[in-house]
N, C-alpha and C positions, 0 to 999 in steps of 0.2 A: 604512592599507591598504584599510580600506571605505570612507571617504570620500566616494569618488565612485560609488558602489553602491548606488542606487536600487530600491525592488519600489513604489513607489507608484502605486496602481491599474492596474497588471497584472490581470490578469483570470484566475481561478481557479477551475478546475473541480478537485474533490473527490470521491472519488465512498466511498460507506460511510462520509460524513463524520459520524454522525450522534451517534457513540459513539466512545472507544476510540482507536487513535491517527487518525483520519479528523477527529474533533473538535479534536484537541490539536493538528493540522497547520493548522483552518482558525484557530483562534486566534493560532498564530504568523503566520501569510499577512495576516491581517486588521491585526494589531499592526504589521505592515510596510508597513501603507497599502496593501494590495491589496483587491480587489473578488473575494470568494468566492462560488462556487456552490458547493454542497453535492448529493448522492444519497445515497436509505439507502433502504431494503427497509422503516422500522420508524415509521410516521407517529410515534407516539408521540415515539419521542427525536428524530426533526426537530421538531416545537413544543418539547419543552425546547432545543434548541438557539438556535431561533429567537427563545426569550427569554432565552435568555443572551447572544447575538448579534442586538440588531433588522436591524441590514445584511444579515444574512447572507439568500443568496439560496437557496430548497429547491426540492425535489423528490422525489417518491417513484417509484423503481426500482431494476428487481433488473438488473442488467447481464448476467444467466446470459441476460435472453430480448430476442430481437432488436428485436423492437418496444416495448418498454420503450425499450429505448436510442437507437433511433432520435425516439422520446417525448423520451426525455431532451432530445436533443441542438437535436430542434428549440425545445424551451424554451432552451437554451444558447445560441442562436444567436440568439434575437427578443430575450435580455434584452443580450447584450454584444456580436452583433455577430462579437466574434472571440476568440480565447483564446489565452491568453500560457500555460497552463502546466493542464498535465493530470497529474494525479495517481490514477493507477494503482492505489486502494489497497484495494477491494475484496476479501475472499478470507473463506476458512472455515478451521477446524481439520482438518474430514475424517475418516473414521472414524481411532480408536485400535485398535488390533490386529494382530499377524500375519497374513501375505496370506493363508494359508491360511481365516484367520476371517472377511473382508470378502466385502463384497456387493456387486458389480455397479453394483449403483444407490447406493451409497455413493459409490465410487471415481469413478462419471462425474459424479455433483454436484460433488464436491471440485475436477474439473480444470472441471468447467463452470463456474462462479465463479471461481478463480483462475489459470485461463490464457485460457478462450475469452472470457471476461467481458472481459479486456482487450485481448485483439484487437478484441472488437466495442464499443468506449472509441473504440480508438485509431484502428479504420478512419474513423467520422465525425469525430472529432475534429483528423487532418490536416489536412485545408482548411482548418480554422479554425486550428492553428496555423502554417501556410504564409501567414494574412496578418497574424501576425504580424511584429516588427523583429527576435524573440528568442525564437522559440517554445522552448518545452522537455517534455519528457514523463521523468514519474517512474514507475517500475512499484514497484509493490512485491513484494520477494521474499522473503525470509528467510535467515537461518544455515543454516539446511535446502537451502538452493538452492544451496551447494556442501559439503556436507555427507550424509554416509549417515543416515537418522533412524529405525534400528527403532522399529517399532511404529507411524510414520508414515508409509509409502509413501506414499499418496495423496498427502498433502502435500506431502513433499520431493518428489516426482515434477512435481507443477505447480509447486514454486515451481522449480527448475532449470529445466523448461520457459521461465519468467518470461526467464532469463539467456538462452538464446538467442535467444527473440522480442527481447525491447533490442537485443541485441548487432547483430540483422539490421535493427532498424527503423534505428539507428541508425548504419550504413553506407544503407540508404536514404533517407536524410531528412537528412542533412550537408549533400546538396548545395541546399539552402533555408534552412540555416541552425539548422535544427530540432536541438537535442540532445537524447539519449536517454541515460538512466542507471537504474540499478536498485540500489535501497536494499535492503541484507538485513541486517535486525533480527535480533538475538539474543534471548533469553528477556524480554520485555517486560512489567513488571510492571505488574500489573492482574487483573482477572474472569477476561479471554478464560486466561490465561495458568495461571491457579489449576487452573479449571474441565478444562483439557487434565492440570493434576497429579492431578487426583481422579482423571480416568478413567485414564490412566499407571498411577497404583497399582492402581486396580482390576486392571486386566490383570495387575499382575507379582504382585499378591498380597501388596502390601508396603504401611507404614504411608505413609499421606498426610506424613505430618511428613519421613519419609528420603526420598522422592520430592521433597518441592521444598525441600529441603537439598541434593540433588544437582540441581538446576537452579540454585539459587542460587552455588553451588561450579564447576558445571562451565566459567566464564568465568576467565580469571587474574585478572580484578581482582575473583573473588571475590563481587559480587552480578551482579541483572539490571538492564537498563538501565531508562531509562524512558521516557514518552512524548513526552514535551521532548526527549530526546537525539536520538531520528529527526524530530521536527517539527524541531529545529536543523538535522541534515544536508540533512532537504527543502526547506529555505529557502536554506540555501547554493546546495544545488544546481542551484536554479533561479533564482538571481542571478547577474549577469553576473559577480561575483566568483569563477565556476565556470566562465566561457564559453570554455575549451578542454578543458572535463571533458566526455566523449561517451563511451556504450558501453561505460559500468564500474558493475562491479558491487560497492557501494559498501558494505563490512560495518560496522556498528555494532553492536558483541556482546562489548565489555569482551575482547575474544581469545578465543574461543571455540576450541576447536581436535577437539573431539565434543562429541556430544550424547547425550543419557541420554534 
């Protein structure tokens, strides 16, 4: 069936690669014989990266500011020239609480990071996948992104946002070839994912332990996914093995059907 399904040196932008699933996506891209770039806000874990990966290609920016990104891209462009595949994957937790409780400057970081962050990804990054044979763009979204998530507005707010920005890049950009799709993870085990349980509890006033027992429970298959399982999906779905997958929003969350 794969066969004939090549990703060998394909050219890959990553962006928040630096930790967390942005790492564990440029590991699978790279195992695929692809040529990774990497972004992350956090110098530190780009040099662990980079000696876990000598190939791999860095840079330090935050995508939330437009001259960063424009930084970025022009580094993106003198090292490959052109890009086969933009990964979307930047984003934050965003505050925990009821709307009532949130702050203003909470709530506009949260969408500044994970929506406007990839609009201004994706506006430079068109050209370069337009000369592309196969361009593709990944966004990342979340279980949240078609899901109600008390206690997370902010968040479910921009990742839903994520699903209509795809949905439109990708009626704009078919006619070059370019597809667009959006990966929405379920509870993904790790740090980031803990860290959102502690503060969860805090808020409800309940023990850390019953809090991510029901995260761990609330999928039918009963745990959370892991890192591998969306760096699988983002590998699919930027292989030609996907090349009539466009403008879907792609969930990987063991069947999630609410969230806690």
């Amino acid at each position: 069936m794969f066969e004939d399904v090549s990703m060998k040196a394909k050219k890959v932008l990553i962006t928040a690669g630096a930790s967390g699933l942005g790492l564990e996506m440029a590991r699978v891209f790279m195992a695929a014989g692809c040529e990774v770039f990497i972004c992350d806000v956090n110098q530190d874990l780009l040099q662990q990266a980079r000696a876990e990966l000598p190939s791999l290609h860095t840079a330090l920016a935050d995508v939330s500011d437009e001259a960063s990104v424009a930084a970025l891209f022009e580094q993106v462009a003198g090292t490959f020239g052109t890009l086969d595949v933009l990964v979307n994957n930047a984003g934050i937790a965003g505050p925990t609480g009821y709307v009532e409780t949130l702050q203003k400057a909470d709530w506009d970081k949260t969408l500044a990071v994970n929506i406007t962050g990839q609009f201004l990804c994706a506006r430079l990054a068109i050209p370069l996948l337009k000369k592309s044979d196969d361009g593709v763009m990944i966004n990342m979204s979340s279980a949240a992104g078609h899901l109600g998530f008390a206690g997370r507005s902010a968040y479910a707010a921009s990742k839903w946002a994520v699903i209509g920005f795809t949905k439109s890049l990708a009626i704009e950009l078919g006619k070059y070839g370019i597809r667009v799709n959006a990966i929405l993870p379920g509870a993904v085990e790790g740090p980031r994912i803990r860290a959102v349980i502690a503060a969860k509890a805090e808020t409800l006033g309940k023990p850390v332990q019953e809090v991510a027992a029901a995260y761990e429970q609330q999928a039918s298959m009963g745990r959370m996914v892991s890192a591998r399982d969306i760096a699988n999906m983002a590998l699919f779905t930027a292989s030609a093995a996907a090349g009539s997958v466009s403008g879907q929003a792609l969930v990987v969350d063991g069947h999630t059907q609410s969230l806690v």
